[in-house]
N, C-alpha and C positions, 0 to 999 in steps of 0.2 A: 177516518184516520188517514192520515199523509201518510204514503211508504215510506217518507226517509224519516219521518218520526219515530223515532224510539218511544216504546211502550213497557218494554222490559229489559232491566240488566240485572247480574250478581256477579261480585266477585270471588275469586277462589282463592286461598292462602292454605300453600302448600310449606312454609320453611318460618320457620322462626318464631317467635313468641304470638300470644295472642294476649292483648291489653284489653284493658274495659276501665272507660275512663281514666286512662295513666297508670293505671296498678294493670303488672303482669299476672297473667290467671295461671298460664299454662304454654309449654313449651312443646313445640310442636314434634313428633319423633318423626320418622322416615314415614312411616305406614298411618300417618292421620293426616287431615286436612277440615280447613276453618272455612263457612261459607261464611263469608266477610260482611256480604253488603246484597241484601236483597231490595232491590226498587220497580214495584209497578204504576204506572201513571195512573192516576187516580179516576180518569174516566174508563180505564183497560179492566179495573178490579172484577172479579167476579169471572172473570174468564177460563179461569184455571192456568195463568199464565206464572206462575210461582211455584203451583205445586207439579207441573210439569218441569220446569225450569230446575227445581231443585233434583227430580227424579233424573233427568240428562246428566246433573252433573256429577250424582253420585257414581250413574253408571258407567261416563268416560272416563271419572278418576278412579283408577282401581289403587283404593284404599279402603283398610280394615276401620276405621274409626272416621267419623266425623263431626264437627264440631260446629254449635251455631250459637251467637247471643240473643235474643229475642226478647223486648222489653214486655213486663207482665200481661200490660193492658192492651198488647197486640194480639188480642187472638185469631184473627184471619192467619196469620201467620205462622202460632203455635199449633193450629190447627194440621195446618200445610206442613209443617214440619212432620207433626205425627202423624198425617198421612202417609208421609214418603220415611216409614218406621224408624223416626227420631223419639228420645224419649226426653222427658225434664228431669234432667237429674242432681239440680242445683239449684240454688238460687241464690243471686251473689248483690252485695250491697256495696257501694263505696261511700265514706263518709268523709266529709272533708272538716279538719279543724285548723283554721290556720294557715299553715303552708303544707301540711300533711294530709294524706291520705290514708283511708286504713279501711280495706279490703276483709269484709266478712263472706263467706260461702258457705250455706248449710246446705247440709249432702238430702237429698229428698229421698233416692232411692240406695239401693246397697250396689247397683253397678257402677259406680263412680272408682 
């Protein structure tokens, strides 16, 4: 691996709405935060470089809640999530007819 290559980033979203495919899910209060964007280079996988990643960010961001979307059939990532004591607590569909959208989310668990 090149030093100056990049192998891992995530972004953090601390203010305003979180969208999933154009439909808004969830508006963000003072004391939550959205991990936006998790990316590992696909030869880096397997390192622990995610589920560390995510553990930093929880812990410099002091926030009561945090929020992530993870598409089903990621499970390296779902994984990584519920390692760093995230849970599923939703699972959200958007369906598109048209020019519209229409946002379904069934609640999985009772902490939602």
């Amino acid at each position: 691996v090149n030093v100056n290559e990049c192998v891992y980033y995530q972004w953090l979203q601390m203010t305003d709405e979180i969208y999933f495919d154009g439909c808004k899910i969830h508006k963000l209060k003072s004391n939550e935060a959205y991990i936006h964007c998790v990316f590992c280079k696909h030869s880096m996988r397997g390192n622990g470089f995610q589920r560390v990643g995510i553990a930093y960010f929880v812990k410099k961001n002091n926030k009561d809640t945090f929020y992530a979307l993870v598409k089903p059939d990621n499970i390296y990532s779902i994984r990584n999530f519920i390692q760093n004591d995230f849970y599923v607590y939703s699972k959200i569909t958007v369906k598109k007819r048209f020019f519209f959208r229409f946002l379904y989310k069934n609640s999985i668990t009772e902490k939602c």
